[in-house]
N, C-alpha and C positions, 0 to 999 in steps of 0.2 A: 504493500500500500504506500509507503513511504516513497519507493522508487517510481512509484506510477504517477503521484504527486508533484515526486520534482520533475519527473520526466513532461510532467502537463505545464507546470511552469519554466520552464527551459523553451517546451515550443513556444508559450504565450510571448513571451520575451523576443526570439528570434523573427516572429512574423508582427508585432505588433510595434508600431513604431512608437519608440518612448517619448511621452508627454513630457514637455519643458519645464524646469521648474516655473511656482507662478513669484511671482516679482514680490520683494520685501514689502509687508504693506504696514501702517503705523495708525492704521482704521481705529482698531483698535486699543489703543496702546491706553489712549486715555481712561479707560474702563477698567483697563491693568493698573494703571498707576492711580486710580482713584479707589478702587478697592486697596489698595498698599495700603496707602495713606488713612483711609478710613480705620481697617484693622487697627493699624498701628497704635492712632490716636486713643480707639479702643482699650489696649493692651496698653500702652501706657503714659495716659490720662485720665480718660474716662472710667473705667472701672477699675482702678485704684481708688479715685475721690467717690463714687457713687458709693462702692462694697465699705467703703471706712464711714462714710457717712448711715447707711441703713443696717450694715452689717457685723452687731456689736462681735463675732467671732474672728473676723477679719484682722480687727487690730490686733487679737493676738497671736495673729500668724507667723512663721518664720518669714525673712524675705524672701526666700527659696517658696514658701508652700503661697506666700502673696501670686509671685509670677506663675505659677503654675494656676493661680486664683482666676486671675487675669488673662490669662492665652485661653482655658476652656471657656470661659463666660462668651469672650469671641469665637471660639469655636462652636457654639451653640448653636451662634447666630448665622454663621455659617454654613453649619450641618443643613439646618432647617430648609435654608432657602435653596443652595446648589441641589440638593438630593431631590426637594419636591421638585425642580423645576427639569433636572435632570431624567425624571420617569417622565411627567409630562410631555418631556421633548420626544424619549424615545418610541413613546404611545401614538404621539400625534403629528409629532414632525416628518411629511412626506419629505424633503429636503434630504436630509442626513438618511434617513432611515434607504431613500432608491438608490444614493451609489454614496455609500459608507466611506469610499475612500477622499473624495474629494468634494463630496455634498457638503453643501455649510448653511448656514442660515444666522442672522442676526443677534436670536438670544441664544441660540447656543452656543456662538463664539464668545457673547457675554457671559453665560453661564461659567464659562473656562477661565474668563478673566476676573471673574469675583472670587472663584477659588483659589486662581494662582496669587492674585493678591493677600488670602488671608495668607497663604502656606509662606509667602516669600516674610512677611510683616512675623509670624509665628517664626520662621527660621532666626530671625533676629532677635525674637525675643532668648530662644533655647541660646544659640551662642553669647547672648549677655548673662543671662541667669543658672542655667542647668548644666550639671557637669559631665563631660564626654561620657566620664565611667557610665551613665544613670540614662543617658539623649539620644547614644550615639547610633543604634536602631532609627528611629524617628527622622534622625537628620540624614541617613542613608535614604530615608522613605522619600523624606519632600523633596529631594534631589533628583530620585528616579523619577518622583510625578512631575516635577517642576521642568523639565529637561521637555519632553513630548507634550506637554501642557503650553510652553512657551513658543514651542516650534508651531502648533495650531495656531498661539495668539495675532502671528505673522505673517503665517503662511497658509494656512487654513488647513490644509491636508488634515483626516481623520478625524473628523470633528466627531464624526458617530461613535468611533472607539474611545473619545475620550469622554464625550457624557456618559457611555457605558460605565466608565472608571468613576467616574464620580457618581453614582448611583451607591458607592462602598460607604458613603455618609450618613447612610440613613441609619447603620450603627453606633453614628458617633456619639449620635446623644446620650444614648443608655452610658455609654464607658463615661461618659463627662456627670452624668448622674450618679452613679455608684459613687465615682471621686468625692463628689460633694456631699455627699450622704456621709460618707468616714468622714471626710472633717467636723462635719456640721454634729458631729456624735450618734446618729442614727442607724450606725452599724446593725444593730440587734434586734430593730424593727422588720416587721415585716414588708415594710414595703422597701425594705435595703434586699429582700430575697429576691419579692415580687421586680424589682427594676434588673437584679442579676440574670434572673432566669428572662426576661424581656430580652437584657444583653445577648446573650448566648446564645438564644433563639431567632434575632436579628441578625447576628454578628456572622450566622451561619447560611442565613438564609442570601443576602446582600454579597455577604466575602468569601464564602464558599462554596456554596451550591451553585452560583453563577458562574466559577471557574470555567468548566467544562461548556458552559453557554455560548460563552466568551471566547473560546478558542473553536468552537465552533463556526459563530464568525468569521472569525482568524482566517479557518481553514476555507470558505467560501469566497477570501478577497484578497488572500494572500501573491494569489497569480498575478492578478490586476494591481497589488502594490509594487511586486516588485517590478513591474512592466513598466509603472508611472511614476515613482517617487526613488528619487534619490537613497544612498545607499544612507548614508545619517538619519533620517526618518524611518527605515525600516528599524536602523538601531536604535531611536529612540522608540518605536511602538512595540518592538517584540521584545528583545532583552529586560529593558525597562519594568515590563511588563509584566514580565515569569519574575523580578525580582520583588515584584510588589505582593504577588498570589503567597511565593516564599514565606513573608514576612507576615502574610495576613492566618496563613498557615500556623505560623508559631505560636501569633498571638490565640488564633482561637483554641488552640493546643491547652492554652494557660485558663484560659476564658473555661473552657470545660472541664480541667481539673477545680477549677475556685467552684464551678456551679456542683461537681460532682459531690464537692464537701460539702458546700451550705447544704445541701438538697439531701442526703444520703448520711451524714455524720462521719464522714471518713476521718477515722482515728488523727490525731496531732501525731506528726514526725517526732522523734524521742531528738534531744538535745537542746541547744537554743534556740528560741522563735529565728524566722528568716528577716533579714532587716526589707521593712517596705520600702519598694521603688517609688518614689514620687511622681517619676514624671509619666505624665502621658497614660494614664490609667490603669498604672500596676499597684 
């Protein structure tokens, strides 16, 4: 199957005459750099003074668990909007949805630039705040998204692969909700289980189950990419790519032994407790 594969894209290649790249475009850019900007302001102004002002638990936060306070808060806001508006597009957008590789359309260019803006304003927060040992997962992450996320913002190629990717949001809430439920001290409540078991059930449904969807895809437009896009966009949408599944992999690895204890009593490891990760929803 493999061989028959490449042997289809080898001909498609040979007889189909390769499409130009399309011209740097800066359409968008503003959409880019005003989502930056917005986040930023977010993460650190605005909900620093808001969470001190309404949030008696806040002041007594480390500065470490402030920033970490302040990146999810944006991150909420973030999740909410890119993930709904992300299904929406791939439900209803005849554009992207008839030729995946080079269909584009309006909001979902914008769609890509509200999130590459939070991810790039969040990359700055972790490299001021969070320390490699604890980020450096995370920071490999928005690199890989940010790399093929940036090359759409310009170029437009793959617009449908990457609202697909951004459809992995609709988990974020839950892991931003458990975080703030441990600080906020409601660990032991039931709705710290009830938001877990939501996590898990999301986390798998959004970042795993769609794996195989997705490369499904893949395997449908893969000829026609590489007949029409340069060989840097095949690297950023396929390697990128498998590197993200990886990672999402791990985490839900984690994501199910946390829910398999809460849920089932699985005995405490004999020694010392594990030191909690802070960042990014460990």
């Amino acid at each position: 199957m493999i061989v028959t594969a490449f042997q289809d894209v080898m001909e498609i290649v040979n007889v189909t005459e390769q499409r130009p790249l399309e011209e740097f475009s800066s359409e968008y850019l503003p959409a880019l750099v005003a989502s930056f900007l917005i986040f930023f302001a977010m993460m650190f102004f605005a909900c620093p003074r808001l969470s001190a002002k309404y949030v008696p638990t806040y002041s007594r936060l480390s500065d470490f668990e402030k920033a970490d306070w302040n990146t999810r808060i944006s991150s909420n806001i973030n999740a909410v909007i890119v993930s709904i508006v992300s299904v929406y597009l791939l439900v209803t957008d005849d554009a992207i949805n008839a030729d995946k590789i080079w269909g584009t359309s309006y909001l979902a260019r914008v769609n890509i630039c509200i999130i590459s803006g939070f991810l790039l304003a969040d990359l700055v927060m972790m490299l001021r705040w969070f320390p490699l040992g604890d980020s450096w997962q995370y920071i490999i992450h928005h690199f890989f998204v940010l790399y093929p996320f940036l090359n759409n913002v310009v170029y437009g190629a793959l617009t449908f692969f990457a609202n697909f990717r951004i459809t992995t949001e609709c988990s974020t809430l839950f892991v931003n909700i458990r975080w703030f439920m441990t600080i906020l001290g409601h660990k032991s409540s039931k709705w710290y289980i009830a938001n877990g078991t939501l996590m898990a059930v999301v986390f798998f449904l959004c970042r795993i189950i769609l794996i195989p969807v997705y490369y499904a895809c893949v395997y449908q437009e893969v000829a026609q990419a590489v007949a029409s896009l340069p060989m840097r966009f095949i690297i950023a949408w396929l390697p990128s790519g498998m590197v993200m599944d990886v990672l999402n992999t791990y985490w839900f690895r984690k994501i199910y032994r946390g829910a398999k204890k809460a849920l089932w009593g699985q005995s405490k490891p004999k020694g010392p407790p594990p030191i909690r990760n802070r960042v990014k929803g460990e």
